[in-house]
Structure formats: structure tokens, C-alpha cells
N, C-alpha and C positions, 0 to 999 in steps of 0.2 A: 424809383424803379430804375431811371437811367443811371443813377448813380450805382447803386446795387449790382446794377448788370455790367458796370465799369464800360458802356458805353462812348463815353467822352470823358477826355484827362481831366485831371485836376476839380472833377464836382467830388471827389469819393468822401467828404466829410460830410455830405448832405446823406450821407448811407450808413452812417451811426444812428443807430436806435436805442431805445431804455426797455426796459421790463423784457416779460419772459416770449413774447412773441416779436421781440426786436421792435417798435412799434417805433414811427419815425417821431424825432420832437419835433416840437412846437418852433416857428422860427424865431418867435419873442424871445422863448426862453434860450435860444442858443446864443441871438446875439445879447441878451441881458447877463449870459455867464462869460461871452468873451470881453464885451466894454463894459461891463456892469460894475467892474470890482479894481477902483481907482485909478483909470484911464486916463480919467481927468481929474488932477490933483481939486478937492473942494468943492466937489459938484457931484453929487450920484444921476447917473444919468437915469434910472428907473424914477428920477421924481423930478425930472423936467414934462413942462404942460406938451403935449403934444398939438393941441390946437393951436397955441401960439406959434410955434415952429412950423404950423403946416401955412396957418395964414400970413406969415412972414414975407413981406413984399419980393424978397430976393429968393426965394422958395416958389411962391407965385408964378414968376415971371419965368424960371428954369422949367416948371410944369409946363407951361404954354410952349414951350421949344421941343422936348419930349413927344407932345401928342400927338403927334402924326406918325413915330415911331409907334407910339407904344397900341394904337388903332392900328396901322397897320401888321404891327405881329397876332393881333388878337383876329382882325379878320383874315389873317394868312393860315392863321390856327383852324378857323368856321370852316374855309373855302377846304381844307384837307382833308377836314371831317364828312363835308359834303361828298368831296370825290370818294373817300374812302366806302361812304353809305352806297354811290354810284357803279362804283367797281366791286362790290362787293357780290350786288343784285345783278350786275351785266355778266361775270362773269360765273354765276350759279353756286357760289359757294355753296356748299351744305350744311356747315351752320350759319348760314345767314336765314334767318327765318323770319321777317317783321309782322309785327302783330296788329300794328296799325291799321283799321280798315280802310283807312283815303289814300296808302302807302302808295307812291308810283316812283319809280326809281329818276325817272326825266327832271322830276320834280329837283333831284339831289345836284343832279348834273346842271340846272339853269341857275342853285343857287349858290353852284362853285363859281360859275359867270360870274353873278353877280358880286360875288364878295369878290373879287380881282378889277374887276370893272371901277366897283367902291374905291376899291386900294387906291386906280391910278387916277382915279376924280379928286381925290383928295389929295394926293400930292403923290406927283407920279416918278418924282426921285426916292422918294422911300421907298413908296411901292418897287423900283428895281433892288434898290437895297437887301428890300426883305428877300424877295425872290433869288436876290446873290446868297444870301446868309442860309435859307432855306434849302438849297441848292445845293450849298457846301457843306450843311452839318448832312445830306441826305449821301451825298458822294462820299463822306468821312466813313461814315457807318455802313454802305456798301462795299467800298474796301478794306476796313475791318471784319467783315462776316464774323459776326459776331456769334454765330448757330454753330460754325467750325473751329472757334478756338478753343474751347473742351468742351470733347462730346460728351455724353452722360455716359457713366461707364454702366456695361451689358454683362450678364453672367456667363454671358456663351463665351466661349474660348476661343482665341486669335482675333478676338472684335475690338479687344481694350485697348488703347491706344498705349505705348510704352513712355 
């Protein structure tokens, strides 16, 4: 969808689709049609073991440097969905309608706390990181306004943009 929407530069390959409702691929099968097909001279890469290359001591050890990025963007993900559930119910949307019967909105907003809280107990230099990264892709798309770079064109006359 972000790609679709031309959102942010340089994803727009992830916004090719197949068949007749554009349906997005598979990511196996995009990179098995880009490296797949003699990349590497003697070797098909679609019939290398994958378990061996995951448990590969020098693959191991790069995972373990990783994780506290790759937790931190996932609960930077929770904590947004939280507020968004928060902000949603505080400010009375009208489709927001939860069906939930134990539903309390207080509830969304303690557990955007927590998933930030989480962030910087666990390593409070990423934690800024992500909140720099988050920050700047939110600022990027703010001054893009992406709802004003073409409107939907209207039947009515003098409304179409030229």
C-alpha cells in the first residue's frame, strides 16, 4: 500500500502485482526471479539448505546484534497501534465503534506506556533511534501531503484541477 500510494521514494517495485486484481507477489518468489537465475556462476541459489545458512555461526552472531533493533521497531509498531486505538475512542470518531465488551480506551493509552517504557529498558539507545526514524518517516509524509497531490477528479465543473 505504501508503495502503491508512492508514499516513500524508491519502494515503488514492491507495487508490481500479477493477475487481474494486481495482487501483490510473494517475496520468495521476487527475490528467487531476481538471484535465482545464475547469479552465482554453479550454484542455484533456490537449492541451498536454508537451515544451514540460518544456523551458521557467523549469521547467529549478526542476529544477536540486530535484536534489539528489530524489538524495538516491532514494539514501536504495538505502541502506535495502541495510541491510534486511544485516539481514536478520545476523540469520538464515528466509525470507530468497538465491539469488545471489556473495551476501555485508558486501557490502549497504558499500553502505549508500556510498549515505550519496554523500548527504553531494553536498550535505550535504540529506543531513541527508532523514535528518530519514526519521527522522520512521520515528518516526510506530513510534508508530502499526500491527500493534495492529486485530488480525485469531480464532475462538477471548475473543481478539476488543470
Amino acid at each position: 500500500a505504501l508503495a502503491k500510494d508512492k508514499l516513500y521514494p524508491f519502494i515503488g517495485f514492491f507495487s508490481k502485482g500479477h493477475g487481474a486484481n494486481n495482487d501483490p507477489e510473494p517475496c520468495e518468489e521476487r527475490v528467487e526471479n531476481q538471484i535465482g537465475n545464475n547469479s552465482f556462476p554453479g550454484t542455484d541459489v533456490r537449492h541451498l539448505n536454508p537451515e544451514l545458512l540460518v544456523t551458521s555461526e557467523p549469521v547467529y552472531s549478526q542476529l544477536n546484534s540486530i535484536a534489539p533493533m528489530l524489538s524495538n521497531f516491532f514494539l514501536a509498531a504495538y505502541a502506535l497501534i495502541n495510541f491510534s486505538v486511544f485516539h481514536a475512542s478520545v476523540s469520538k470518531s464515528p466509525g470507530w465503534r468497538p465491539a469488545f465488551k471489556y473495551y476501555n480506551a485508558w486501557v490502549s493509552l497504558v499500553g502505549t506506556l508500556l510498549c515505550i517504557a519496554v523500548m527504553f529498558l531494553m536498550s535505550w539507545w535504540m529506543a531513541l533511534v527508532t523514535f528518530f526514524v519514526v519521527i522522520t518517516l512521520y515528518l516526510y509524509v506530513s510534508y508530502r501531503k499526500p491527500g493534495t497531490l492529486s485530488p480525485l477528479p469531480t464532475n462538477e465543473p471548475g473543481l478539476n484541477p488543470k
